[in-house]
ZAMARGU-4260 file (C-alpha; in steps of 0.2 Angstrom, whole numbers, plus 5000, padded with zeros to 4 digits):
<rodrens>
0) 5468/5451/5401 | 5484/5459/5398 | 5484/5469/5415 | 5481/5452/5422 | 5494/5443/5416
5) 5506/5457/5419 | 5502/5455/5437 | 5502/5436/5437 | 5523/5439/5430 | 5526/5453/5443
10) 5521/5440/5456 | 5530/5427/5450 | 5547/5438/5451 | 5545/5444/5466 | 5552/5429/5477
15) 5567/5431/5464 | 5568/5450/5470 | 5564/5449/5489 | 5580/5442/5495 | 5582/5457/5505
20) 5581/5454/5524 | 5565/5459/5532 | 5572/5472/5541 | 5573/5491/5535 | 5577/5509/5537
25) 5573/5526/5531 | 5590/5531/5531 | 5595/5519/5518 | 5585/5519/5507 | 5576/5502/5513
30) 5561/5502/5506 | 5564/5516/5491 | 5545/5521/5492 | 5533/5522/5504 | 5515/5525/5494
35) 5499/5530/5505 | 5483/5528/5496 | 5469/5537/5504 | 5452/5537/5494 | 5440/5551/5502
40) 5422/5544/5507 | 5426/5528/5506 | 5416/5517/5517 | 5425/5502/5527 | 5411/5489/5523
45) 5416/5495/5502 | 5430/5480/5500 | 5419/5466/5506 | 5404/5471/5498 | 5414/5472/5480
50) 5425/5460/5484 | 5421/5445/5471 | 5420/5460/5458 | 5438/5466/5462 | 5450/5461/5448
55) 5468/5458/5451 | 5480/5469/5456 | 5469/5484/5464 | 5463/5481/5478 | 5466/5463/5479
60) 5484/5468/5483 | 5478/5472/5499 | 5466/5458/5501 | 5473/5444/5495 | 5492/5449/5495
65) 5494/5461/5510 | 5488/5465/5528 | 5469/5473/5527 | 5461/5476/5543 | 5441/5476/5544
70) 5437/5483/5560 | 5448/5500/5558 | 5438/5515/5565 | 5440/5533/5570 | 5440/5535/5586
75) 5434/5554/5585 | 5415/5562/5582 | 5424/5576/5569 | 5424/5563/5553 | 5426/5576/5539
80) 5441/5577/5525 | 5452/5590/5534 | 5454/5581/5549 | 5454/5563/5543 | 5468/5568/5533
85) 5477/5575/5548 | 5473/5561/5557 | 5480/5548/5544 | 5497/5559/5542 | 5502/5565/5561
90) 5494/5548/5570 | 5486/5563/5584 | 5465/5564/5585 | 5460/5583/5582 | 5467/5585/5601
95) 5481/5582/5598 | 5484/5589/5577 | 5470/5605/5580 | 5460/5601/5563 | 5444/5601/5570
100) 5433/5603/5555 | 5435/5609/5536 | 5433/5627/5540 | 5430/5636/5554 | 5426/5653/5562
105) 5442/5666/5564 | 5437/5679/5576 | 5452/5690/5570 | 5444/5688/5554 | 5426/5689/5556
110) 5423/5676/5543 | 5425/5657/5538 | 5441/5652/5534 | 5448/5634/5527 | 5459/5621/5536
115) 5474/5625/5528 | 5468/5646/5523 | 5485/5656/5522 | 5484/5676/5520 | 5503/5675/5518
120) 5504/5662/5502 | 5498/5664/5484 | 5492/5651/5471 | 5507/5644/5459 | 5499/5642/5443
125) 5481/5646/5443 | 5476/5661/5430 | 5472/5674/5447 | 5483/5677/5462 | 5471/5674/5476
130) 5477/5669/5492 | 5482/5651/5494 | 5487/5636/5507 | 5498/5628/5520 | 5499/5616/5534
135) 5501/5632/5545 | 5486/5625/5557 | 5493/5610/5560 | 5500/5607/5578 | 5507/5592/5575
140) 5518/5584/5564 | 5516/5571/5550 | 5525/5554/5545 | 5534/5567/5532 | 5540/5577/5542
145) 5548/5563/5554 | 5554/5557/5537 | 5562/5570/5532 | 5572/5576/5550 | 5577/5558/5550
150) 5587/5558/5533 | 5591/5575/5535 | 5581/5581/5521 | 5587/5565/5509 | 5571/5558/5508
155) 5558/5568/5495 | 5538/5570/5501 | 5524/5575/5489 | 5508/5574/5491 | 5493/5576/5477
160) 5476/5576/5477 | 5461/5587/5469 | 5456/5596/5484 | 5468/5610/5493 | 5467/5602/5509
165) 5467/5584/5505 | 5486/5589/5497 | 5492/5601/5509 | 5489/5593/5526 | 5497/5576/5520
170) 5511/5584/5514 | 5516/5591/5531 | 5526/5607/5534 | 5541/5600/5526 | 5535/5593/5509
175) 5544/5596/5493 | 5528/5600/5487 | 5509/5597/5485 | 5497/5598/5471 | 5479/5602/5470
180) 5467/5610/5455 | 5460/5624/5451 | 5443/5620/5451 | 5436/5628/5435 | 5452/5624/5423
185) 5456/5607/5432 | 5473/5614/5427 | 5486/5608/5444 | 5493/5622/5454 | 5501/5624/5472
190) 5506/5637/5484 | 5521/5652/5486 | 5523/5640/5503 | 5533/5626/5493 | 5540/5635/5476
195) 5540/5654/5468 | 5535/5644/5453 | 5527/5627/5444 | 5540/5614/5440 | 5543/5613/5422
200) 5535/5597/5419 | 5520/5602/5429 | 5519/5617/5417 | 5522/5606/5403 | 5507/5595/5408
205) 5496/5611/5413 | 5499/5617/5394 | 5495/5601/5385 | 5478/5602/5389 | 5476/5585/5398
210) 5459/5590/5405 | 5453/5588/5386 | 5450/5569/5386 | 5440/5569/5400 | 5425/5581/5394
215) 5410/5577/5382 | 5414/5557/5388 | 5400/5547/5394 | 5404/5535/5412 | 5396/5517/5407
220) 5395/5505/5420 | 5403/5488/5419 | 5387/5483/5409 | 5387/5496/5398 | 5374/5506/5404
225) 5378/5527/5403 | 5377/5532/5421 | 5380/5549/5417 | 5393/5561/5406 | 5403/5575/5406
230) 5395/5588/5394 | 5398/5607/5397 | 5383/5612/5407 | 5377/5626/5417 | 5384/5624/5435
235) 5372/5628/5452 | 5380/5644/5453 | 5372/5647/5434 | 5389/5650/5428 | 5398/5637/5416
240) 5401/5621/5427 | 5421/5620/5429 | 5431/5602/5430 | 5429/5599/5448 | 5411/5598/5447
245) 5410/5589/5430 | 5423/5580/5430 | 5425/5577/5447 | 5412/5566/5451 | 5417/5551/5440
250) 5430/5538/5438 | 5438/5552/5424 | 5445/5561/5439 | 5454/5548/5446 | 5461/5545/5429
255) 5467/5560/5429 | 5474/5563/5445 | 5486/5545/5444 | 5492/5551/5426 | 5499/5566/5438
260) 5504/5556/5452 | 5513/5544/5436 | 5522/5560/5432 | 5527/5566/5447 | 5535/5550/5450
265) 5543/5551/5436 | 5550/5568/5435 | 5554/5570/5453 | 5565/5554/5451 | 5552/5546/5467
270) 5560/5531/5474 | 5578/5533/5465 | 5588/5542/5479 | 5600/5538/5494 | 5585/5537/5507
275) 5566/5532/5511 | 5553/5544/5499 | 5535/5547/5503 | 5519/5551/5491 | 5504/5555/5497
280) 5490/5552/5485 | 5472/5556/5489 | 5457/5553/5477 | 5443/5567/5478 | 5432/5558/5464
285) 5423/5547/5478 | 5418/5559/5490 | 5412/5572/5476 | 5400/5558/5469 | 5395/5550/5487
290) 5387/5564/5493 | 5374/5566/5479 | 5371/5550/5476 | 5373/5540/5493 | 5384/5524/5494
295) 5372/5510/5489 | 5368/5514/5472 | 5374/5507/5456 | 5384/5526/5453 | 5394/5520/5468
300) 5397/5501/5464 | 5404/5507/5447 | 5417/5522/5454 | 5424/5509/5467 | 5426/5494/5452
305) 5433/5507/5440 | 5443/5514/5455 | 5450/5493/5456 | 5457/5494/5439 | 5462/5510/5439
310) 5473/5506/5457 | 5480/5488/5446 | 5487/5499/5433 | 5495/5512/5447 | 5503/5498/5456
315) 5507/5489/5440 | 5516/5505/5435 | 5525/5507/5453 | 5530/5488/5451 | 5540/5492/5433
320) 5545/5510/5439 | 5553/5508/5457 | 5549/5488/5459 | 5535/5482/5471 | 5550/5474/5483
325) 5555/5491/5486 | 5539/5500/5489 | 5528/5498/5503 | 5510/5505/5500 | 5496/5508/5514
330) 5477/5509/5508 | 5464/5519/5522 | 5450/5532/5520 | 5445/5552/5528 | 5429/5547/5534
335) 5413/5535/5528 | 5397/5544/5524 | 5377/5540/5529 | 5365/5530/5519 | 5352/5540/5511
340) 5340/5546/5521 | 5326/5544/5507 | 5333/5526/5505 | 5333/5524/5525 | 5316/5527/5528
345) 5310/5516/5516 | 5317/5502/5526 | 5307/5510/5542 | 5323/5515/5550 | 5323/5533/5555
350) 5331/5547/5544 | 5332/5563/5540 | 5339/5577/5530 | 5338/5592/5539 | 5341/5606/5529
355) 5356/5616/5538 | 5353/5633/5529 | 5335/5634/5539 | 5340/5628/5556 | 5355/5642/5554
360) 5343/5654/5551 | 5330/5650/5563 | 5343/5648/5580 | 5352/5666/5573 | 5332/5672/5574
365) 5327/5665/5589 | 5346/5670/5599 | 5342/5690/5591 | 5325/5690/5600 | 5333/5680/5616
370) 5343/5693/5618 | 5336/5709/5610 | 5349/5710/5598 | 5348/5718/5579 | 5363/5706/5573
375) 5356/5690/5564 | 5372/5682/5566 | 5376/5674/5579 | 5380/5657/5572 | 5388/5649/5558
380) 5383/5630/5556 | 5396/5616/5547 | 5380/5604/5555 | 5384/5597/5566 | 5395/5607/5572
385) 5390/5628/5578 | 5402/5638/5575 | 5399/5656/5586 | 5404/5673/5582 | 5413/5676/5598
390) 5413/5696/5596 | 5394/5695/5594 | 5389/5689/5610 | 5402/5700/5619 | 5393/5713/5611
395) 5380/5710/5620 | 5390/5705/5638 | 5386/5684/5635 | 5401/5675/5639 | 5409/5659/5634
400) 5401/5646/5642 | 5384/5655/5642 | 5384/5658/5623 | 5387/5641/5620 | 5375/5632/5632
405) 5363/5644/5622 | 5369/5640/5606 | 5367/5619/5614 | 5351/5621/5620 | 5343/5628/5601
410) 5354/5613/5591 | 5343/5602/5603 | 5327/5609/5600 | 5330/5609/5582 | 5332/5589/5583
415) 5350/5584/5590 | 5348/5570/5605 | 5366/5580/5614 | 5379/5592/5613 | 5397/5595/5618
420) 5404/5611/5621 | 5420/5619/5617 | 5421/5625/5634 | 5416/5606/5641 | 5427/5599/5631
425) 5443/5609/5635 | 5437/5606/5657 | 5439/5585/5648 | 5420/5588/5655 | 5411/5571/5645
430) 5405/5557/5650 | 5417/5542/5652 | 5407/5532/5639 | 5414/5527/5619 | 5404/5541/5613
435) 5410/5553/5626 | 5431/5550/5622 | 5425/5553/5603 | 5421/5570/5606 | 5435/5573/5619
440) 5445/5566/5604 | 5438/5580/5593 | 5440/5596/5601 | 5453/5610/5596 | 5456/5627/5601
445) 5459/5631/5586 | 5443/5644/5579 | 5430/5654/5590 | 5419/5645/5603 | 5409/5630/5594
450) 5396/5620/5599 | 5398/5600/5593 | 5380/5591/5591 | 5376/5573/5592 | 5363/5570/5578
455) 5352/5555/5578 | 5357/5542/5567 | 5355/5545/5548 | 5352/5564/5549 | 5360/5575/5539
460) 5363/5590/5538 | 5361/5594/5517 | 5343/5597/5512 | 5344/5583/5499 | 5360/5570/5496
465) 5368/5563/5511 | 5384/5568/5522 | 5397/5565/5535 | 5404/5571/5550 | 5394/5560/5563
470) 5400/5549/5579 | 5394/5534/5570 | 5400/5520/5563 | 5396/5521/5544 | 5406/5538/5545
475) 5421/5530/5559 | 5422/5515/5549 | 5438/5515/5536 | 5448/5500/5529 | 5467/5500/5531
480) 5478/5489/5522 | 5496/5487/5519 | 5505/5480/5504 | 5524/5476/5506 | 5540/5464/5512
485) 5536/5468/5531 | 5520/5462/5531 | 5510/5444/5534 | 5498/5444/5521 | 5480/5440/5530
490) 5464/5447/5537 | 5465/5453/5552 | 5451/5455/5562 | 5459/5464/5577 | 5454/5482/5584
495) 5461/5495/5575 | 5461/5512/5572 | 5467/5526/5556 | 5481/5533/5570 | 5488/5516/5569
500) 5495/5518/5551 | 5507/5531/5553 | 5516/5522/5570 | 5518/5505/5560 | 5525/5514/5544
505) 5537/5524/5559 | 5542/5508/5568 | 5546/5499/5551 | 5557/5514/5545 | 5566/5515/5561
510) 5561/5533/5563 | 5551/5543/5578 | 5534/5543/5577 | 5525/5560/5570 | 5525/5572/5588
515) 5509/5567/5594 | 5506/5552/5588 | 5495/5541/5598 | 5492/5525/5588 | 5498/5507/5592
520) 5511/5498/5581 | 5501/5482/5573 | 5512/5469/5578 | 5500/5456/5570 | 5502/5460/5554
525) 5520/5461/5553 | 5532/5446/5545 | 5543/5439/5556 | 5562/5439/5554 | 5569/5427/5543
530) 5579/5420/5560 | 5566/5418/5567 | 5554/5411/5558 | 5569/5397/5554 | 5569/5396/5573
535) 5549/5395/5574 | 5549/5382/5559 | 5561/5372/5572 | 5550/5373/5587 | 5564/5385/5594
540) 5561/5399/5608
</rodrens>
């Protein structure tokens, strides 16, 4: 009740507080913040499905007092966290930002490596030195970045999330800093890329132990039931489970991560200097939970009501901190996920999870036999996507295109209705058809050679649980919203797609668009000048 009526008060001032003109600039300082929310796996059909449960003040923002768009989908097959992320903060498909998956093949390195992997940085914080992260594979730049060259450094970026990538990429190569866990401690940590060393007050919050409060708690669902609880227990590694996977999938962690984002505005003085800042904040909790337990359970219902009232106190505390008249705060998603397969095929539609660990194993097989070969390792499969070892068919004299027609042909004998190859995909070699510009939209040359499958619907790839990182439309389709002076509160029903959020927030600031930015200013959901909409209200031209 209180949270409510703090809302109903902060509404109520706002006309007294909005006597700023409509127009605005980054170099000014007008607006002092700009906030974008991104809420990994979370499904585009989510805010209508939950809407009469939404309280006031979370998501209602967006709903009822801002722009929300419902038909906003990627226009890309690659729909993991790494490159939704890019995609959200440089405008560009992986064509155009080179994220083409979570990880990836190095052939330099003969192993996996990570999006944002960096042999020349160290962690800042956690208890061992390993190597660390930085938007060093980015070949593009980000709303940040364009933020920051505009104000000449003025404006102040950070970005925050519990997962390396989701942080780092945001952020952009400029970023005063980026935040992410240590996954066994919880304890929050960056990379020798932004700072020597933790910021007192991040050491200061490292030190008090803030992880405490959120283990041994039970999550209880708005009717009280105990969904599950955050005891110490043995992880699937058999060693003791760390925060990340305890923690990590429940409402807890997004408590967590917004009492840091609450510091971090507070101690890096967000929103109080000569130009436009930007945060970055991405929230881990639903995609950690989404992929054990699908998104139409009650598990799910519960994270994305506790996430509403958790988003009402954020934005309350934005409102008192910076004032809601001089913030503008966007709301969109990395990527969707599939239905459960299990829960699929009890409806008679078909489904499938196909175990990727086997299908790996059996292709690395049946390509050493095909080509009298001792090496089993021919193939490393993120399904589905292949990943080749490009120095183990030159072993044996197979070239690109060859390998990866091989590598094809195998994905679709194990079940995959197509595939696209990196070599096709770099000749623009696909069919001029929705599906086809997805994957020209998703290839990179970033990695070794790779080999993108097109599953059948409601595959998966995971043995049990469900996934993402399909063409489809529960893994394209994202909401996007937009809370803030410049824009026409309503639904908008429009085509729209992720790479549209960073060239509105561009155009609005009065700064260039990130480098390869190919999205579309959203004109309809934009507040007319105060001129002329006196001139409309006149029946002026």
């Amino acid at each position: 009740m209180r949270l409510r009526l703090s809302w109903i008060v902060l509404f109520l001032l706002l006309p007294i507080v909005c006597s700023r003109a409509l127009y605005a600039s980054a170099y000014n300082g007008h607006p002092k913040l700009v906030v974008v929310i991104v809420i990994d796996q979370f499904r585009g059909d989510y805010l209508e499905r939950y809407r009469d449960q939404f309280g006031e003040g979370g998501f209602r923002l967006f709903l009822d007092h801002g722009a929300y768009f419902t038909n906003c989908n990627y226009d890309y097959a690659n729909t993991r966290t790494a490159p939704g992320h890019a995609t959200l903060f440089t405008g560009a498909y992986s064509n155009g930002h080179g994220i083409v998956d979570n990880e990836w093949w190095d052939p330099q390195k003969r192993r996996m490596v990570t999006s944002v992997d960096d042999d020349d940085t160290k962690n800042v914080g956690a208890a061992e030195e390993k190597t660390s992260a930085s938007p060093h594979n980015l070949q593009a730049d980000t709303l940040g970045d364009e933020l920051k060259l505009a104000t000449q450094g003025k404006s102040r970026v950070f970005a925050v999330s519990l997962k390396d990538r989701a942080a780092v990429i945001p952020g952009g190569f400029a970023a005063n800093g980026a935040y992410w866990i240590e996954p066994n401690s919880g304890k929050w940590i960056t990379s020798t890329y932004y700072r020597s060393e933790l910021p007192k007050w991040v050491a200061d919050f490292n030190a008090s132990n803030r992880t405490e409060k959120y283990w041994n708690r039970e999550w209880k669902d708005p009717e009280g039931h105990t969904l599950r609880d955050t005891a110490h227990r043995v992880g699937k590694n058999g060693a003791q489970a760390g925060f990340y996977e305890v923690v990590g999938s429940t409402p807890f962690a997004n408590d967590y991560e917004l009492e840091f984002a609450k510091e971090l505005m507070v101690y890096e003085r967000m929103g109080t200097g000569s130009a436009t800042d930007l945060l970055a904040v991405s929230l881990s909790a639903n995609d950690i939970l989404g992929h054990q337990v699908g998104p139409d359970t009650p598990e799910m219902r519960s994270m994305a009501l506790a996430l509403d009232r958790q988003l009402a106190d954020f934005f309350l505390f934005l409102g008192h901190q910076v004032g809601l008249a001089n913030v503008w705060i966007a709301l969109s998603a990395d990527h969707g996920v599939s239905s459960l397969p299990d829960a699929v095929k009890k409806l008679h539609i078909p489904a499938a999870n196909l175990g990727a660990d086997k299908v790996e194993a059996q292709m690395n097989g049946a390509i050493a036999a095909k080509l009298f070969s001792g090496s089993k390792t021919f193939v490393h499969l993120s399904y589905p996507l292949a990943w080749l070892d490009e120095n183990a068919f030159a072993a044996v004299h197979i070239k690109e295109r060859d390998a990866e027609d091989l590598v094809g042909k195998l994905m679709e004998q194990s079940g995959l209705r197509a595939y696209y190859t990196k070599s096709q995909l770099a000749a623009g070699e696909a069919p001029r058809t929705v599906m086809g510009q997805q994957f020209l939209n998703s290839y990179s040359p970033v990695g070794s050679w790779f080999v993108m499958g097109v599953p059948a619907p409601y595959t998966v790839g995971s043995a049990r649980g469900t996934d993402h990182g399909t063409p489809y439309q529960y893994d394209t389709h994202v909401p996007l919203g937009f809370y803030g002076l410049p824009f026409q509160t309503g639904t908008y029903r429009t085509h729209a797609e992720p790479v549209d959020m960073v060239a509105t927030l561009a155009s609005l600031l009065g700064i260039n668009a990130p480098t390869h930015a190919v999205g579309r200013v959203l004109t309809e959901a934009l507040a007319l000048p105060r001129s002329s909409q006196n001139a409309e209200s006149k029946g002026q031209p």
